[in-house]
PyMOL commands that place a pseudoatom at each C-alpha (Angstrom):
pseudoatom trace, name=CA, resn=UNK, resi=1, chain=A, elem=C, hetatm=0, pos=[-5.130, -17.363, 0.524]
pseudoatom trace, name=CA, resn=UNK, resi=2, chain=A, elem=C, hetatm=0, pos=[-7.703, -15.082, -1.093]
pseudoatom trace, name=CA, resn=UNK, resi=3, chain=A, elem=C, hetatm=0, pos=[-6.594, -11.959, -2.744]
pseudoatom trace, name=CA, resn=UNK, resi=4, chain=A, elem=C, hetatm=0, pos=[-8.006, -8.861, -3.430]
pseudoatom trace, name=CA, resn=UNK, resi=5, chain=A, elem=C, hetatm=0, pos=[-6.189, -5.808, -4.832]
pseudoatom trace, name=CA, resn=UNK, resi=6, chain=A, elem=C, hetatm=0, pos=[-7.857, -2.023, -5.646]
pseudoatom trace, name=CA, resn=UNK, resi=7, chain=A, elem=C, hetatm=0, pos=[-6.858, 0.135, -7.700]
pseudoatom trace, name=CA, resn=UNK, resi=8, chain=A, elem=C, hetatm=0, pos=[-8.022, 3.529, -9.203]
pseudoatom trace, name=CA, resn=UNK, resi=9, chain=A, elem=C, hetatm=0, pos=[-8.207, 5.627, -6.391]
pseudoatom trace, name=CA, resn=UNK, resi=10, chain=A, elem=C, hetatm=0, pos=[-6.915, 9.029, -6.011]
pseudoatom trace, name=CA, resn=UNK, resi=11, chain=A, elem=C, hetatm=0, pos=[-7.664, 12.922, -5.518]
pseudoatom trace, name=CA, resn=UNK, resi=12, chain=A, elem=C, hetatm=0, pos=[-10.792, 14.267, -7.118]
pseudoatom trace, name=CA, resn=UNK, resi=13, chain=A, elem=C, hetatm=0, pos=[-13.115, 17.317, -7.533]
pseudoatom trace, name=CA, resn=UNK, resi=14, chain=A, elem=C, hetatm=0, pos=[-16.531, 17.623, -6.182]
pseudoatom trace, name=CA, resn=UNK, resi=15, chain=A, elem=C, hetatm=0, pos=[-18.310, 16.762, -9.348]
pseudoatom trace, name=CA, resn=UNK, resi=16, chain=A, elem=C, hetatm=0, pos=[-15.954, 14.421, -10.828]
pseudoatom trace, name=CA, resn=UNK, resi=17, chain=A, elem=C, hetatm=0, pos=[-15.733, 11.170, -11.417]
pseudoatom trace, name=CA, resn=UNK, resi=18, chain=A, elem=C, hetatm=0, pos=[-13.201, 7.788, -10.534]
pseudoatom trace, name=CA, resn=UNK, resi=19, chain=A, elem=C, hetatm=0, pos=[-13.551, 4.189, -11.261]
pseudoatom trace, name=CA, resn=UNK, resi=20, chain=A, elem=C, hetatm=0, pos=[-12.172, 2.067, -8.553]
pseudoatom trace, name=CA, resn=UNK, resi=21, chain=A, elem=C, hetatm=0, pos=[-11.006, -1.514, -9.968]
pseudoatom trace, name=CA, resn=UNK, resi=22, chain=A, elem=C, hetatm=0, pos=[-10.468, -5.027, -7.450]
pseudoatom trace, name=CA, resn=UNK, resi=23, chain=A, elem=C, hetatm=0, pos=[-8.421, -8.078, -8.779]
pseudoatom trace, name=CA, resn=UNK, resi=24, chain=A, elem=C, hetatm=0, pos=[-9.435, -11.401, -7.171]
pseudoatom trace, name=CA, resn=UNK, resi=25, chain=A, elem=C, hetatm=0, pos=[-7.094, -14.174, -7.023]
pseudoatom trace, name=CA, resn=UNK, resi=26, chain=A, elem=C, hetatm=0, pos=[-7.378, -17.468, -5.038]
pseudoatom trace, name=CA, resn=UNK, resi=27, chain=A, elem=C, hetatm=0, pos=[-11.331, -17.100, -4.819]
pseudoatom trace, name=CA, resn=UNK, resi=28, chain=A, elem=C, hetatm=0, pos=[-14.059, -19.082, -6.957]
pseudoatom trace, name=CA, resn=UNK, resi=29, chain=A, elem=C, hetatm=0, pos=[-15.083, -15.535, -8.067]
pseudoatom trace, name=CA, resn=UNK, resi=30, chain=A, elem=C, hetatm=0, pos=[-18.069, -16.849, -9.147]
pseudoatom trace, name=CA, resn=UNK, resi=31, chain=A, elem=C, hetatm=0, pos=[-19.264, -18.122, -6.148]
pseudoatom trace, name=CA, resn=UNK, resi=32, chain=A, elem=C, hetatm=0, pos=[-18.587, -15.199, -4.295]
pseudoatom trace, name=CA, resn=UNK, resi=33, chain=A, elem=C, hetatm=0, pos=[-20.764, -11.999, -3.684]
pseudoatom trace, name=CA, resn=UNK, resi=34, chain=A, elem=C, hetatm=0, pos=[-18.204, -8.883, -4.427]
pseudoatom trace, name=CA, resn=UNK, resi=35, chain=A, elem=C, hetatm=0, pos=[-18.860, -5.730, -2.542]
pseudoatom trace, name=CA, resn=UNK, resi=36, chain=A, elem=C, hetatm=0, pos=[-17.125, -2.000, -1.621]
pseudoatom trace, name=CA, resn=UNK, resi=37, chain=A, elem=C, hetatm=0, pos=[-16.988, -0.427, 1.654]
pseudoatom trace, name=CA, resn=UNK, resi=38, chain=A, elem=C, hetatm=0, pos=[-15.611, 2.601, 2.632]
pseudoatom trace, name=CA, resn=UNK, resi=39, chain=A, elem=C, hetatm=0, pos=[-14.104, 3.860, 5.875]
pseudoatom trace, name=CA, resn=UNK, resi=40, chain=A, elem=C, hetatm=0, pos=[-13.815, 7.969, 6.372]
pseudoatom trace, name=CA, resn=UNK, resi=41, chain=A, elem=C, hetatm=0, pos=[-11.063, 9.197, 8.793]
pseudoatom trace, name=CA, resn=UNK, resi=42, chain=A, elem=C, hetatm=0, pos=[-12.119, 8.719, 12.332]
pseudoatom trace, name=CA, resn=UNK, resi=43, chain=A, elem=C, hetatm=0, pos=[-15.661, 6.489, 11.579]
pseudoatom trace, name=CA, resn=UNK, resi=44, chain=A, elem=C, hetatm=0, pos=[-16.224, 3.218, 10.907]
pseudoatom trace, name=CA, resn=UNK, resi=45, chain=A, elem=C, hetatm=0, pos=[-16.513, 1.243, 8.011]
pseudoatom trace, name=CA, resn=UNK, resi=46, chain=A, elem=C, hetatm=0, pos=[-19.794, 1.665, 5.850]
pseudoatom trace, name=CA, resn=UNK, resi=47, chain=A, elem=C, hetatm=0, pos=[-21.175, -0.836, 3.353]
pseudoatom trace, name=CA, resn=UNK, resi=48, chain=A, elem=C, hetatm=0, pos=[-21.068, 1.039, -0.127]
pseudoatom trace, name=CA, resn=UNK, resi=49, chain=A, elem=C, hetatm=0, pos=[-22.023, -1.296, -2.767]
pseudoatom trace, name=CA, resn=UNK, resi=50, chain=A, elem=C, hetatm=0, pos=[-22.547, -5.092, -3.419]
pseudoatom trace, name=CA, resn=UNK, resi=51, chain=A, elem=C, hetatm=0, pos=[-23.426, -7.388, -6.376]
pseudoatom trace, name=CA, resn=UNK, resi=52, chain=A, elem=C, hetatm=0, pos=[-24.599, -10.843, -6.829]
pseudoatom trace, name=CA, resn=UNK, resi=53, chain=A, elem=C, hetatm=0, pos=[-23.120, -14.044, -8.293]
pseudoatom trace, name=CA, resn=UNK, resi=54, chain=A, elem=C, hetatm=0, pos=[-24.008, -13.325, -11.196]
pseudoatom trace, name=CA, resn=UNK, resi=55, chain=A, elem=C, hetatm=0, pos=[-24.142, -9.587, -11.594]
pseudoatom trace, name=CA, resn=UNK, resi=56, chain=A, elem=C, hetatm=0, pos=[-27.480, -9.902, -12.408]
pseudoatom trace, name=CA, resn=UNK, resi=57, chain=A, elem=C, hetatm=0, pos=[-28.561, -7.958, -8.846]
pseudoatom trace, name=CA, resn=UNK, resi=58, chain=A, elem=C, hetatm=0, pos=[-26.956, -4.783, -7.091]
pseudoatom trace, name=CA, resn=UNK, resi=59, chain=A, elem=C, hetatm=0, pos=[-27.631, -2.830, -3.780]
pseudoatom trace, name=CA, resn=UNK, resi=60, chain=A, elem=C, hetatm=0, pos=[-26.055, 0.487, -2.793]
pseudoatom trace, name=CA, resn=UNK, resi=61, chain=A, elem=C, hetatm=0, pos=[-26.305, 2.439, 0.458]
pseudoatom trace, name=CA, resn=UNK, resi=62, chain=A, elem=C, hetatm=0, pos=[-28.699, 5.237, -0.038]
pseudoatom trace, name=CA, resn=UNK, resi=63, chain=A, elem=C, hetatm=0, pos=[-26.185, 7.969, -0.107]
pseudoatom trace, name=CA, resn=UNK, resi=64, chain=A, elem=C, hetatm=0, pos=[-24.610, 6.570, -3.042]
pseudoatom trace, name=CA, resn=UNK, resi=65, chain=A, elem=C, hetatm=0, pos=[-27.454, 5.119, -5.086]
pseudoatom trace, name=CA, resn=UNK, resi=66, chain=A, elem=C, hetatm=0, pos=[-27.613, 6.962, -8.885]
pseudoatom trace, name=CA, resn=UNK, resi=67, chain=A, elem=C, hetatm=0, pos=[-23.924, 7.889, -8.949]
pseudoatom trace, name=CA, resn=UNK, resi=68, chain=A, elem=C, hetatm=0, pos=[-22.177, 4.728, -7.869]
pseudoatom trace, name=CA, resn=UNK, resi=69, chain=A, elem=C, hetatm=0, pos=[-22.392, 1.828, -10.149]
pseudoatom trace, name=CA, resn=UNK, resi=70, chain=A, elem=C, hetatm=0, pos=[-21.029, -1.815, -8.908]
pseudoatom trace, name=CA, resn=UNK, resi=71, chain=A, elem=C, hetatm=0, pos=[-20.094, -4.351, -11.893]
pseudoatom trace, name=CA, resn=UNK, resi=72, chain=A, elem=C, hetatm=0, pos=[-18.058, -7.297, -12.461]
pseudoatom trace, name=CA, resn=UNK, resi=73, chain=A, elem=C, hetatm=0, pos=[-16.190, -9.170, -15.054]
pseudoatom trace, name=CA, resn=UNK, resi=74, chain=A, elem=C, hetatm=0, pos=[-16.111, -13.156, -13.416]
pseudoatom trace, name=CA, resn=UNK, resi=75, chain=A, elem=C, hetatm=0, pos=[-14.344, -14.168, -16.437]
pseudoatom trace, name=CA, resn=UNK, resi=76, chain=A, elem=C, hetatm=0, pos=[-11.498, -11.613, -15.838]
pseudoatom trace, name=CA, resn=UNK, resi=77, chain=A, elem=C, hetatm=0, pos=[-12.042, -12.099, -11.499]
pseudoatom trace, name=CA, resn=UNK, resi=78, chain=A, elem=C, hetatm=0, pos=[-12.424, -7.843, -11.558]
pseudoatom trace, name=CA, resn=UNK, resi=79, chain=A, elem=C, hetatm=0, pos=[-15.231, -5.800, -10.043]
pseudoatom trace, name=CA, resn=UNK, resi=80, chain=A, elem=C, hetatm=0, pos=[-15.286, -2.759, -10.510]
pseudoatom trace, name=CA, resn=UNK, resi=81, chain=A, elem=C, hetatm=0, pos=[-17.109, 0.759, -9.025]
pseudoatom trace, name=CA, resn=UNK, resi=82, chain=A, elem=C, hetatm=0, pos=[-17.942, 3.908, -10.941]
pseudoatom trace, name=CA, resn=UNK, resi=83, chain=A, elem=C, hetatm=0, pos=[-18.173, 6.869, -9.024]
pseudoatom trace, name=CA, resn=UNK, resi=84, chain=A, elem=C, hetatm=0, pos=[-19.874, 9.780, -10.778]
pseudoatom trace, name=CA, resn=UNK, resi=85, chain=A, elem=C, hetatm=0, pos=[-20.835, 13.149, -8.802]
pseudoatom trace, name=CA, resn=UNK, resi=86, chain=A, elem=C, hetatm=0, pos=[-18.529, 12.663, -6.166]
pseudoatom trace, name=CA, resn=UNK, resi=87, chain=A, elem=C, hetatm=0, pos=[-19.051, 14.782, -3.043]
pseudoatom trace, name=CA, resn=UNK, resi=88, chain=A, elem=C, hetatm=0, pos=[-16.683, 15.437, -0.154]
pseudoatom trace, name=CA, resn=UNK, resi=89, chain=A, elem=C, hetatm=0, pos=[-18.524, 12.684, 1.964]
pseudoatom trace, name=CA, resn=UNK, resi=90, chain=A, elem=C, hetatm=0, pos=[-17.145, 10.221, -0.261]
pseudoatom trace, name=CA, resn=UNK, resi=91, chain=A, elem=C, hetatm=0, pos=[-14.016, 10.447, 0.654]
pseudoatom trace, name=CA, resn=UNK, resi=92, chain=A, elem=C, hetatm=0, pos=[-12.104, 7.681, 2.321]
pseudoatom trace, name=CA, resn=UNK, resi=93, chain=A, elem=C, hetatm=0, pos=[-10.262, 4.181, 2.287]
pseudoatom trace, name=CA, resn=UNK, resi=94, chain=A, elem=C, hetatm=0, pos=[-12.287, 1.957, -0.432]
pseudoatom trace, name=CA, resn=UNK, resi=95, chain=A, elem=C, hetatm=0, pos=[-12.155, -1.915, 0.784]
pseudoatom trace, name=CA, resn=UNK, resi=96, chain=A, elem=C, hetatm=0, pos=[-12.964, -4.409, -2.114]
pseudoatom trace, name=CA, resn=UNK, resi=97, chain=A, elem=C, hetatm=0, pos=[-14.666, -7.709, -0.156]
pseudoatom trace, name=CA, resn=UNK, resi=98, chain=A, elem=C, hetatm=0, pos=[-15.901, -10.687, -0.792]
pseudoatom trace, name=CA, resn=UNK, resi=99, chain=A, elem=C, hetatm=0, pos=[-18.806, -13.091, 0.357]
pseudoatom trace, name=CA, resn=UNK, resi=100, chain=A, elem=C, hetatm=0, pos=[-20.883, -16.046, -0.241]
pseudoatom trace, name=CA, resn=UNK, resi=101, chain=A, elem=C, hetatm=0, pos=[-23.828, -14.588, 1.318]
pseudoatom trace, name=CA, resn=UNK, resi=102, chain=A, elem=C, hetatm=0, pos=[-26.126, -11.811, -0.028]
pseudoatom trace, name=CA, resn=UNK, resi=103, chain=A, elem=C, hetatm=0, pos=[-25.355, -9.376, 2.852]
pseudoatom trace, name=CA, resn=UNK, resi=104, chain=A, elem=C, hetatm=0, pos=[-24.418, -5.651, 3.736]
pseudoatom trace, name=CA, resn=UNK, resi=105, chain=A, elem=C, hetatm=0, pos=[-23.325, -7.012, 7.365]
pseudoatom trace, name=CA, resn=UNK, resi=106, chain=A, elem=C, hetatm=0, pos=[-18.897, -6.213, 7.494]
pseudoatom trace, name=CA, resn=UNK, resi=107, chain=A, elem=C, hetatm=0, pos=[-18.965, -9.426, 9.169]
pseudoatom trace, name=CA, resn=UNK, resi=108, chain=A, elem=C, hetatm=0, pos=[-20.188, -11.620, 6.658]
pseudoatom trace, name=CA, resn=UNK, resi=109, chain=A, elem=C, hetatm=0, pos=[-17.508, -10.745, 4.255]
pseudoatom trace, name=CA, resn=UNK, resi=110, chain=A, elem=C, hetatm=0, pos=[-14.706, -13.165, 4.731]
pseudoatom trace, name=CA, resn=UNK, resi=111, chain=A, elem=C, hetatm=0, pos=[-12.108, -11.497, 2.753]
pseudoatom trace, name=CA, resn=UNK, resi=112, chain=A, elem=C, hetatm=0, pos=[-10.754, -7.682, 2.140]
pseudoatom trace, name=CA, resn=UNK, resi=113, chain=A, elem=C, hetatm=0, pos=[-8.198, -5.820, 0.363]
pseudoatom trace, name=CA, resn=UNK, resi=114, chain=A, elem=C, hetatm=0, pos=[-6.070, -3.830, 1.438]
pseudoatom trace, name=CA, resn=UNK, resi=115, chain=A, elem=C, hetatm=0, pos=[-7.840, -0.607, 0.561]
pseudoatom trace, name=CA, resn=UNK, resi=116, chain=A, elem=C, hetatm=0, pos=[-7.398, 2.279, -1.969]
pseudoatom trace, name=CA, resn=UNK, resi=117, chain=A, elem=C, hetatm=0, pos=[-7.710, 6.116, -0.978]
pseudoatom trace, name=CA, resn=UNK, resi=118, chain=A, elem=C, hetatm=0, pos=[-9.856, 8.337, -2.520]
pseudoatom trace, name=CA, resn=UNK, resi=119, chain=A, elem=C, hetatm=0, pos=[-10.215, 11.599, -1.336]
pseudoatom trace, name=CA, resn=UNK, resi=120, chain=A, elem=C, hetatm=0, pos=[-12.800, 14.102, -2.736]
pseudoatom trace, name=CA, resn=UNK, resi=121, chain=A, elem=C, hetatm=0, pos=[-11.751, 18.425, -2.525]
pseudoatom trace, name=CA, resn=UNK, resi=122, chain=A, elem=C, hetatm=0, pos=[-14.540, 21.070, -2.461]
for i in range(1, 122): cmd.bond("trace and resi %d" % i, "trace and resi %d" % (i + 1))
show_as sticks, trace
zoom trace
């Protein structure tokens, strides 16, 4: 059964910064597209982030793109997201996921953690 664990969140200022962490177990990691999505209280969850096999390519949601970065480590089975210039609208659960597609679609991720809160004060 596949794994995922998150770590790293907590309670932030507008303006600062957190790096979110995901430890994969059970999974090929490197056969597997790793991505973050984030739910905010009362919506649904939103595709945040998402990078390739490799690492070589990345895609964010707009809202994110030049303060989030998505990276990954397949020797260690971690990816990671830095969040710089965090707002109040990025607050919510964080969801590490994992595919072996190149998609954005929630459904097309087979696996999810368990989530990590990170809530963002004004």
């Amino acid at each position: 059964q596949v794994q995922l664990v998150e770590s790293g969140g907590g309670l932030v200022q507008a303006g600062g910064s957190l790096r979110l962490s995901c430890a994969a177990s059970n999974l090929i990691f490197s056969q597997n597209v790793m991505g973050w999505f984030r739910q905010a209280p009362g919506m649904e969850r939103k595709f945040v982030a998402r990078i390739s096999w490799s690492g070589n390519t990345t895609a964010y949601t707009d809202s994110v793109r030049g303060r989030f970065t998505i990276s990954r480590d397949n020797a260690k089975k971690m990816v990671y997201l830095q969040m710089n210039d965090l707002m109040p609208e990025d607050t919510g659960v964080y969801y590490c996921v994992a595919s072996t597609s190149w998609s954005h679609r929630d459904r097309d991720f087979h696996s999810w953690g368990q989530g990590t809160q990170v809530a963002v004060s004004s």
